[in-house]
C-alpha positions as CSV (number, residue, x, y, z in Angstrom):
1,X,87.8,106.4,114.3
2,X,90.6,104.3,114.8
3,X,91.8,100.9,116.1
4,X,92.0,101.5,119.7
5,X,90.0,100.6,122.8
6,X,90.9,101.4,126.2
7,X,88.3,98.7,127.8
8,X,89.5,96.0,125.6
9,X,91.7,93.1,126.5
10,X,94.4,93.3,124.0
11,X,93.4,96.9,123.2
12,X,91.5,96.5,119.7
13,X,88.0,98.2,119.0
14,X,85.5,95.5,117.4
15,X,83.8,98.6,116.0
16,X,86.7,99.1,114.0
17,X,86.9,95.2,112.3
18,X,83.3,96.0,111.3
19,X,84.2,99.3,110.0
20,X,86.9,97.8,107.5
21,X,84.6,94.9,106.6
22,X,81.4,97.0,105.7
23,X,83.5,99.6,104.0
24,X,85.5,96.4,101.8
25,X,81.9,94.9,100.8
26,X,81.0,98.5,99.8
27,X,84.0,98.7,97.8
28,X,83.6,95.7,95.8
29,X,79.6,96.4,95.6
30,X,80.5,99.4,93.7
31,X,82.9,98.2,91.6
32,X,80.1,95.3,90.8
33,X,78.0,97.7,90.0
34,X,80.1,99.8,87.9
35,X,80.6,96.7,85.8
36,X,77.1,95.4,86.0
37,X,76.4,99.1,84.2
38,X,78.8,99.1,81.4
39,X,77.8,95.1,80.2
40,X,73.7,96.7,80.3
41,X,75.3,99.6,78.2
42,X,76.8,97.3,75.9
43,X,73.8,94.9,75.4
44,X,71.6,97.5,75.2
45,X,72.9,98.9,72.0
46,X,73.0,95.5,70.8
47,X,69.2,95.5,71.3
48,X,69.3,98.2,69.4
49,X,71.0,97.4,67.0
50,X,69.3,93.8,66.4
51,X,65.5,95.8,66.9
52,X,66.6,98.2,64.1
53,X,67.7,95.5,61.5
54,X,64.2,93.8,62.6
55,X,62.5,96.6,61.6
56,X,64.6,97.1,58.1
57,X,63.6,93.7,57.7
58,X,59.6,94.1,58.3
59,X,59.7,91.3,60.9
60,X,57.3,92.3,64.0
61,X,58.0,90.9,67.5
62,X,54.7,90.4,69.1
């Protein structure tokens, strides 16, 4: 694909714009992700961490 159409006025494919735009939102979707992983990773073993020390401690959480 690339940035030129033959029926356009100035000769620019409005295909193309939404191409860059969805694949920019993708972009920065997976690098939300990626980061939205690693901070549940993180808390998670807190959890962990916290539930065993609970347990040690014979404190139940209903």
């Amino acid at each position: 694909m690339d940035n030129y159409c033959a029926f356009g006025k100035n000769h620019k494919c409005m295909k193309w714009l939404d191409y860059e735009l969805t694949r920019q939102e993708l972009k920065e979707a997976d690098e939300l992700c990626h980061g939205n992983w690693i901070e549940i990773q993180r808390l998670k073993e807190r959890f962990h961490i916290l539930e065993s020390l609970l347990n040690e401690a014979n404190i139940t959480i209903s």
